[in-house]
PLY file of the C-alpha trace (Angstrom):
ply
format ascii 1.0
element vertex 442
property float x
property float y
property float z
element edge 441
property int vertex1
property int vertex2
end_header
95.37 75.54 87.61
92.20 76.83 86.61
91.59 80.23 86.28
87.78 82.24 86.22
87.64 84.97 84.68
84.46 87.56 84.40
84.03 89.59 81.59
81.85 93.33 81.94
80.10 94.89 78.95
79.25 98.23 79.33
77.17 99.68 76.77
78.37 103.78 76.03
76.21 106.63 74.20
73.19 105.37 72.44
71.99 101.47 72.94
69.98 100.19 70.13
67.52 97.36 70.57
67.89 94.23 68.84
70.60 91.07 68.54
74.14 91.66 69.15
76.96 89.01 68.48
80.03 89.08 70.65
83.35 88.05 69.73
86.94 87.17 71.65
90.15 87.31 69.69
93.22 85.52 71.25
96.15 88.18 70.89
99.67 87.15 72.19
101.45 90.15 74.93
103.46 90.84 72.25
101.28 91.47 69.40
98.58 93.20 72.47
101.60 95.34 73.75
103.16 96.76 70.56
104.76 100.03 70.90
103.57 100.47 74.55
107.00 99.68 76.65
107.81 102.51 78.72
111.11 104.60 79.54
110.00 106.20 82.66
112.38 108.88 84.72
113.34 107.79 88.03
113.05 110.92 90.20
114.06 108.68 93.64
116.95 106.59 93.67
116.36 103.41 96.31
119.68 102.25 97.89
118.33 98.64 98.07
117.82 98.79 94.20
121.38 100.29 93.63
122.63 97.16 94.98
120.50 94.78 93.46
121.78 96.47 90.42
124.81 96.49 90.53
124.70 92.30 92.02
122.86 91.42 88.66
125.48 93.54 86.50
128.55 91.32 88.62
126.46 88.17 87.76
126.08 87.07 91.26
124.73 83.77 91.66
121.46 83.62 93.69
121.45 87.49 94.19
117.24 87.54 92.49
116.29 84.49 94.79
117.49 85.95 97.63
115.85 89.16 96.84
112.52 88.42 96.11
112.39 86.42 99.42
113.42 89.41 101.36
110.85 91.50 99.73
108.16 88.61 100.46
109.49 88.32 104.29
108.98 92.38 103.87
105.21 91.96 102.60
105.46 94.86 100.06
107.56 97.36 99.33
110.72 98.43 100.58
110.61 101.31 102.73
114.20 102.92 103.35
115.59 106.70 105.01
116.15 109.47 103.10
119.60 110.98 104.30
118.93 114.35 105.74
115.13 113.99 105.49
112.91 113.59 108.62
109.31 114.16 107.24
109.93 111.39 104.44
110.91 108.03 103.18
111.64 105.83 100.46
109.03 103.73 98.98
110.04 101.09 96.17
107.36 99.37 94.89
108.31 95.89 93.38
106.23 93.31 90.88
108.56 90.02 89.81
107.63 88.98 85.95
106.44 86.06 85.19
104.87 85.71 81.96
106.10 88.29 79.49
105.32 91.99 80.57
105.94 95.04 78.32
105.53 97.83 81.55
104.62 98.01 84.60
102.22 101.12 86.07
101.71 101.63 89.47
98.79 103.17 90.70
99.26 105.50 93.72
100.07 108.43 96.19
98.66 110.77 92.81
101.98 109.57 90.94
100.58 106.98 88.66
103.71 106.32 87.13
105.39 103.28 85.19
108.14 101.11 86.77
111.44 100.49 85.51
112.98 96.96 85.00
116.17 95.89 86.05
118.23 94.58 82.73
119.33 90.75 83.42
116.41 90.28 85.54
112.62 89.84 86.54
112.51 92.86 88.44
110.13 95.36 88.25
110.50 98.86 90.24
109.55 102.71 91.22
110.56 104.32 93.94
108.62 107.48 95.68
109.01 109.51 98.01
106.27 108.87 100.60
105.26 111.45 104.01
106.09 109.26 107.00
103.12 108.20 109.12
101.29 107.38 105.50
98.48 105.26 105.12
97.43 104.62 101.34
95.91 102.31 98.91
97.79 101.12 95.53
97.25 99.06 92.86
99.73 97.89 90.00
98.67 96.87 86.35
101.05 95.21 83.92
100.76 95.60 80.33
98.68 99.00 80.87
97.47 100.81 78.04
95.59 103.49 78.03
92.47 102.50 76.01
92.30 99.73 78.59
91.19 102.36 81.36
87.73 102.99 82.01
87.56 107.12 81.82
85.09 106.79 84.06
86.78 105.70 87.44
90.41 106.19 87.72
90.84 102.97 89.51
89.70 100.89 86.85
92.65 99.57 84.68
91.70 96.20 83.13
94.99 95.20 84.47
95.18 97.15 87.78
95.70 94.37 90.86
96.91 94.09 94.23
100.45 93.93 95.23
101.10 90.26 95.49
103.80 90.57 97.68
101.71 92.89 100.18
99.05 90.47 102.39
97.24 93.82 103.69
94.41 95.05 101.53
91.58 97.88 101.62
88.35 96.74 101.94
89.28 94.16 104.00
86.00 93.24 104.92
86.09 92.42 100.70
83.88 89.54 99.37
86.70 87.56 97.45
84.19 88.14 94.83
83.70 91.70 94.81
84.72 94.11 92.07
87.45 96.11 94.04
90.18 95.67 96.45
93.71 97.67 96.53
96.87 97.20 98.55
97.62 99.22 101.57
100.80 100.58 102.33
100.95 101.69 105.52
103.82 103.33 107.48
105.02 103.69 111.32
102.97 105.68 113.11
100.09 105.99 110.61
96.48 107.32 112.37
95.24 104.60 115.24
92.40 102.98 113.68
91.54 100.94 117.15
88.64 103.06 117.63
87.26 101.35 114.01
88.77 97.96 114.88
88.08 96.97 118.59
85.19 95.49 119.70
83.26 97.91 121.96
82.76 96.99 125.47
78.91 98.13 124.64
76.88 99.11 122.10
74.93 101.70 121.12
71.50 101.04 118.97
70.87 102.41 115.73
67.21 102.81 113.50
65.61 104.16 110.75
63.25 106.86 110.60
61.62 109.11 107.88
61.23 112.54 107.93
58.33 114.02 105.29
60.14 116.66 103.84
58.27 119.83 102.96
61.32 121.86 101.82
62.64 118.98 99.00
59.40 117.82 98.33
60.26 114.16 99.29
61.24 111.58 102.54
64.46 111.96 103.32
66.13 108.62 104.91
67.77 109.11 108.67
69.35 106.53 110.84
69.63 107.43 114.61
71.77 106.53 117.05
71.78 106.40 120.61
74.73 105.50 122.62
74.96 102.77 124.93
73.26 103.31 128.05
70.85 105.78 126.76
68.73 107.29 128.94
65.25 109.01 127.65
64.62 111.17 130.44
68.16 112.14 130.22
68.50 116.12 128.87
71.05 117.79 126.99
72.61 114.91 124.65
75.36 116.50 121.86
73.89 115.78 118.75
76.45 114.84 115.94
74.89 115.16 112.52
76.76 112.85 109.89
75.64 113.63 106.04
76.77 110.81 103.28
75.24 108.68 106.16
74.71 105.35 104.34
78.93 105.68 103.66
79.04 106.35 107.64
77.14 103.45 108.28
79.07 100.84 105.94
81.56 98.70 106.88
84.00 101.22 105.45
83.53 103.35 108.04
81.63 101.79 111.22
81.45 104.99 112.30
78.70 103.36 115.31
81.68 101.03 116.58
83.72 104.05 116.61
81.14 105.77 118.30
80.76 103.28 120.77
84.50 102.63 121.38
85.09 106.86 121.96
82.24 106.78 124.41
83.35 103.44 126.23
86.57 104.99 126.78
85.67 107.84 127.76
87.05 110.08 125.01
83.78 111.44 123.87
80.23 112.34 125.55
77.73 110.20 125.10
76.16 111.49 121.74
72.88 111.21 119.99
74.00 111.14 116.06
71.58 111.17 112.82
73.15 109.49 109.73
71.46 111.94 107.09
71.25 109.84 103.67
70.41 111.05 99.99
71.09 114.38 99.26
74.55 116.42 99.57
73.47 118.93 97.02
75.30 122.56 97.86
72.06 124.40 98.48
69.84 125.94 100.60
66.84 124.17 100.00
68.56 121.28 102.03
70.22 123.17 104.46
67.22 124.45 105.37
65.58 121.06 105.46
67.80 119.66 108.00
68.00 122.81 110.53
64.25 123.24 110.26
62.50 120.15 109.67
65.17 117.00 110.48
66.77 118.41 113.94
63.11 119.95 115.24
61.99 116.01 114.83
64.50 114.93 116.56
64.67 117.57 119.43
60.67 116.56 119.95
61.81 112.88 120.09
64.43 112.74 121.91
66.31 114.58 124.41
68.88 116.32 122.04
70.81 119.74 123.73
69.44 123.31 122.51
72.97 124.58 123.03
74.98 124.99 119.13
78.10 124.57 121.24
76.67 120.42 121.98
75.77 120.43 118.24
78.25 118.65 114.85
77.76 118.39 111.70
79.82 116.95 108.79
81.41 114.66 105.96
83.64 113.77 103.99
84.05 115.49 100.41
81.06 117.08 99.22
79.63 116.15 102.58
81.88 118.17 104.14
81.43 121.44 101.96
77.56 120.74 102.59
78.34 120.99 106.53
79.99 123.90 106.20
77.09 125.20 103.82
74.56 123.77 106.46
76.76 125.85 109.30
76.96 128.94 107.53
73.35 129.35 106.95
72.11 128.00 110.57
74.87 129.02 112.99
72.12 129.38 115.98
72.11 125.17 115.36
74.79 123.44 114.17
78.01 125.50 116.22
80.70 122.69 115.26
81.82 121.11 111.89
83.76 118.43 110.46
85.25 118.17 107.00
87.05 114.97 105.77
88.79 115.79 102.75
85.96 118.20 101.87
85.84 118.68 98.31
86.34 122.90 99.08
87.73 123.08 95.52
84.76 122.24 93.53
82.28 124.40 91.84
79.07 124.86 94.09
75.41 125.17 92.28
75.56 128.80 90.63
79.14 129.33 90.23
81.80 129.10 87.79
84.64 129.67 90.11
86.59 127.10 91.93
86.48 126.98 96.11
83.37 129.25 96.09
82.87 128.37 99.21
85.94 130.39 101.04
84.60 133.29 98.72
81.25 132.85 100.68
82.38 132.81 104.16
85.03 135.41 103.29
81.88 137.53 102.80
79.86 136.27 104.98
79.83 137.47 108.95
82.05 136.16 111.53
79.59 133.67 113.37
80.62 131.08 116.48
81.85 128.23 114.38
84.39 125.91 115.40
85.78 124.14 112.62
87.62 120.80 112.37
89.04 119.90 109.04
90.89 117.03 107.66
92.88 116.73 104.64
95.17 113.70 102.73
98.54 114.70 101.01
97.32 112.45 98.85
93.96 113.46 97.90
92.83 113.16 94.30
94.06 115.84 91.66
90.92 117.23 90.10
90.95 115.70 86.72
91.80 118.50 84.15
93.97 119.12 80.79
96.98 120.24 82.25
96.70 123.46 80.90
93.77 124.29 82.91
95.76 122.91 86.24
97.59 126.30 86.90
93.97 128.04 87.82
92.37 125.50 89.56
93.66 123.49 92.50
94.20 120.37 93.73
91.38 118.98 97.03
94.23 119.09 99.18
95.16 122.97 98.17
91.45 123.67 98.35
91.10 122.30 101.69
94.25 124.79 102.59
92.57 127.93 101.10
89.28 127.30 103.00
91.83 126.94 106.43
93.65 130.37 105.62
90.04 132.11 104.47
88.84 130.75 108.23
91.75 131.60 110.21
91.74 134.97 108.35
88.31 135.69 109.58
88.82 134.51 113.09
87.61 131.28 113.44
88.22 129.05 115.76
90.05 125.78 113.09
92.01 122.75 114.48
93.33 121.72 110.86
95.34 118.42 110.29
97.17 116.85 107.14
98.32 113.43 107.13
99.72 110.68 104.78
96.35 110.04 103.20
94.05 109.32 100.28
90.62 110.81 98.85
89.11 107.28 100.45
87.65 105.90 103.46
90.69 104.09 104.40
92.19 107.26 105.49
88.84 108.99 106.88
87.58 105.83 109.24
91.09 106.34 111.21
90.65 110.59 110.94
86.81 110.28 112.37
87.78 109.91 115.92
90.02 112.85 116.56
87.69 115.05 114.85
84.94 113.82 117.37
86.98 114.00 120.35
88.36 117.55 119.59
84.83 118.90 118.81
82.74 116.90 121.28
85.53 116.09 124.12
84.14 114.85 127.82
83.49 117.27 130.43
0 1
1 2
2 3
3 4
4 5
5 6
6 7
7 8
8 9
9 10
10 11
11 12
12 13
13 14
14 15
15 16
16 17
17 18
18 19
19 20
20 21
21 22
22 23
23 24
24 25
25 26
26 27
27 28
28 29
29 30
30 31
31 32
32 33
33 34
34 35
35 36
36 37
37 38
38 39
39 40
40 41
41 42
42 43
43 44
44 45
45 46
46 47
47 48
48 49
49 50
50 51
51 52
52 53
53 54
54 55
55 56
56 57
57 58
58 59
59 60
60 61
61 62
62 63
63 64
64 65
65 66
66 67
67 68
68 69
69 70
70 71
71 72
72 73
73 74
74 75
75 76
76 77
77 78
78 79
79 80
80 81
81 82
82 83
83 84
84 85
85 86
86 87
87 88
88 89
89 90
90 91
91 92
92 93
93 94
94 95
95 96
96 97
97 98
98 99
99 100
100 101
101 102
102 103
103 104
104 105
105 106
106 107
107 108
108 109
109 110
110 111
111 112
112 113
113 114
114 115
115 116
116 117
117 118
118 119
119 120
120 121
121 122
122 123
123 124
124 125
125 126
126 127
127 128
128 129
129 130
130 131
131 132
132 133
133 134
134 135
135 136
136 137
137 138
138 139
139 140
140 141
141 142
142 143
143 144
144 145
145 146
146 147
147 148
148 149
149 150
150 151
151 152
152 153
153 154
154 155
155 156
156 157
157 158
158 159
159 160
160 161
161 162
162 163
163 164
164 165
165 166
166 167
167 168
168 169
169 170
170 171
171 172
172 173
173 174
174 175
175 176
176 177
177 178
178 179
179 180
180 181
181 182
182 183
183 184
184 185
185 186
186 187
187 188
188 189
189 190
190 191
191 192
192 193
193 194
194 195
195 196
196 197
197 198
198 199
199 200
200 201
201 202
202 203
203 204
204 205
205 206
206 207
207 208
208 209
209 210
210 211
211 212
212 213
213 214
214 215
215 216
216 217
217 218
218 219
219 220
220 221
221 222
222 223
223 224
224 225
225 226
226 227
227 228
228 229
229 230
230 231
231 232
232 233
233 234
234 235
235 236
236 237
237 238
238 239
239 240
240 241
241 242
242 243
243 244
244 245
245 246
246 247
247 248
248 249
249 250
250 251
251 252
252 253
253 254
254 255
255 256
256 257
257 258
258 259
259 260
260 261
261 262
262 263
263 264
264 265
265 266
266 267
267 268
268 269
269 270
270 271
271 272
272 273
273 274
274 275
275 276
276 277
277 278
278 279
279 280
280 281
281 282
282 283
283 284
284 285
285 286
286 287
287 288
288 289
289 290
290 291
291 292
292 293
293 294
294 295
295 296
296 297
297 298
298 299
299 300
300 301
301 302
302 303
303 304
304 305
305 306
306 307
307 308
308 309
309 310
310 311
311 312
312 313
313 314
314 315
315 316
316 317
317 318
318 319
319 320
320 321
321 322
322 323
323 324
324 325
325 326
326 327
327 328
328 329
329 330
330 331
331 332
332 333
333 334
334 335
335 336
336 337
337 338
338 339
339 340
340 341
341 342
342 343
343 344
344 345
345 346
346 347
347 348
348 349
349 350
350 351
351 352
352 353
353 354
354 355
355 356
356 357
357 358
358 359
359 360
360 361
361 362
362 363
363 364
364 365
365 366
366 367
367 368
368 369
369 370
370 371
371 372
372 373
373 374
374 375
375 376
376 377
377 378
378 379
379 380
380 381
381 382
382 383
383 384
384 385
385 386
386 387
387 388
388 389
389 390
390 391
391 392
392 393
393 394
394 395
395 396
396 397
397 398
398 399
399 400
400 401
401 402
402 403
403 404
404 405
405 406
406 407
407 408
408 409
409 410
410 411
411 412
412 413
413 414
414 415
415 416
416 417
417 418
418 419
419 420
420 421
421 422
422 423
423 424
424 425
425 426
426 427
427 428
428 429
429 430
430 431
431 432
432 433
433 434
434 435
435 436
436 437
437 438
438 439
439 440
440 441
């Protein structure tokens, strides 16, 4: 078979003009992988691999056939009970050897940890313990080493590749070409992602506009959309104000199909929404330009409700610490916000100290704020020498001190962790519920 491979140069500190020759030199596994086998712990013992064990140690005739064609029938790994354990569940992820492999690192749920191989046999495995009702991308490189990882982008191990045993993969709207895809493992009872998938009975319309932007000193991008059946002499539509629009907007995220699907159904008011692009800077400067020069536009072209109660705004990560920036400073506006996995634990403009942002609204007045915030268990560790670990925090602690700094003060928070990642895979099927809790039908 023939095999296509695409090579990516990417040029690091100072690039000099001038010729450049390139280079390949053919290395063998075992001269590439010298010295980097692992010994990893195993934390989580998986029944199913205790068996397989101890068949291979008996010499049992057939015993690896038959396995890996249960674990293909099972499309990826092996998911198992945990005696006297409700909330969780054994995950054993599984890659068979083919050609000669020195480790095995699996990329996921924030372990990124080796796997262990079975002596006598092709079998590769690492077993986690995974929240029920999980939905999370993975990836799994053999023959990782660490100079092989771009520092860059966590994701990108030159080795790092779907589970071939596992047919469901994130994007799946993927070009077969494109530069990323991942694995999905995704457990009973995960969040409904219908209102992303189905086809909506209707549709709403969405275009672009411009706004000339006095405050930044620039056009700022905005998409608008108007549900189906809009009516112009209709008053008093909620207004839902999405920042990181263009990611809103993607296939990712469909966020108009899932508008359109909520309002079909029923589950939402029909809702004007603005899909803010460009800037998700932590200041005032574009706080102020939305409240006082985006929304007025709006309100005096089209018929958008005065009330703060009819009135959302939010994102995901930074996006969603902007919303609650935007919120804090314009409360007479914007009475609602959404955070998806809002990055609460970073370091706003001006300030040296992690989650700022609770310090701010610990400070700040009580104002009427409802808040809905939504957090993975598997959001991404912020990326620090582990001695500096102990005084910061991790995005899904910071999204819990910004919860007990709001409840503290009294404000109304609906607050929900599930069996998620720092990615849109988990955020397209979290949308919904944070529209319909903040924006629910009359």
């Amino acid at each position: 078979l023939s095999t296509i491979y695409r090579l990516e140069i990417i040029a690091t500190g100072k690039v000099e003009t001038g010729s450049y020759a390139m280079s390949l030199t053919k290395m063998t596994p075992s001269a590439r992988m010298a010295v980097q086998s692992a010994r990893p712990p195993e934390k989580y013992t998986s029944p199913r691999i205790i068996r397989l064990k101890r068949d291979v140690q008996e010499g049992k005739p057939g015993v690896l056939e038959e396995f890996w064609a249960e674990a293909t029938r099972g499309g990826g790994p092996i998911i198992e009970p945990i005696e006297g354990d409700d909330q969780n569940v054994f995950a054993t992820f599984l890659w068979k050897e083919i050609y000669e492999t020195h480790n095995v690192r699996l990329v996921c749920c924030n372990a990124d940890d080796y796997m262990t191989r079975i002596a006598g046999s092709n079998v590769w495995y690492k077993t986690l313990s995974i929240r029920k009702a999980s939905r999370i991308g993975y990836l799994i490189s053999p023959n990782d080493r660490p100079e092989d990882r771009l520092l860059w982008d966590e994701y990108r191990y030159f080795t790092a590749q779907p589970d071939p045993l596992n047919p469901r993969r994130y994007p799946d709207n993927i070009d077969p070409t494109g530069d990323y895809v991942e694995s999905v493992l995704e457990l009973a009872g995960a969040p409904d992602e219908k209102w992303f998938r189905d086809i909506p009975p209707r549709r709403g319309n969405v275009a672009g506009i411009t706004v000339d932007s006095v405050l930044v000193k620039s056009k700022l991008a905005v998409q608008v959309y108007t549900p189906p059946g809009y009516e112009p002499g209709k008053s008093a539509y909620p207004l839902i104000v999405f920042l990181d629009g263009e990611g809103y907007l993607k296939g990712h995220f469909r966020a108009p199909t899932i508008l359109d699907n909520l309002i079909g159904a029923g589950k939402l008011r029909p809702s004007i929404a603005l899909f803010v692009e460009g800037n998700r800077k932590i200041d005032t400067t574009f706080a102020d330009a939305i409240s006082n020069e985006i929304v007025p536009w709006v309100r005096a072209n089209f018929p958008v409700s005065r009330d703060a109660r009819d009135v959302v705004i939010g994102g995901w990560s930074g996006g969603g610490v902007g919303a609650a920036v935007v919120a804090l400073g314009h409360a007479d506006i914007f009475g609602n916000v959404f955070s998806q996995s809002g990055a609460f634990r970073g370091h706003p403009r001006g300030s040296s100290e992690p989650n700022s942002i609770s310090q701010t609204y610990l400070e700040a007045p009580l104002l009427p704020i409802r808040f809905y915030i939504d957090a993975g268990l598997y959001d991404n560790i912020p990326d620090l020498p582990i001695a500096e670990l102990a005084l910061d925090e991790s995005n899904t602690q910071g999204n819990r001190h910004f919860r007990d700094v709001l409840k503290a003060k009294g404000y109304d928070v609906l607050y929900r962790e599930t069996g998620g990642a720092h990615s849109p895979l988990h955020w397209r099927a979290t949308l919904p519920e944070a529209l319909m809790a903040l924006l629910p039908p009359k």
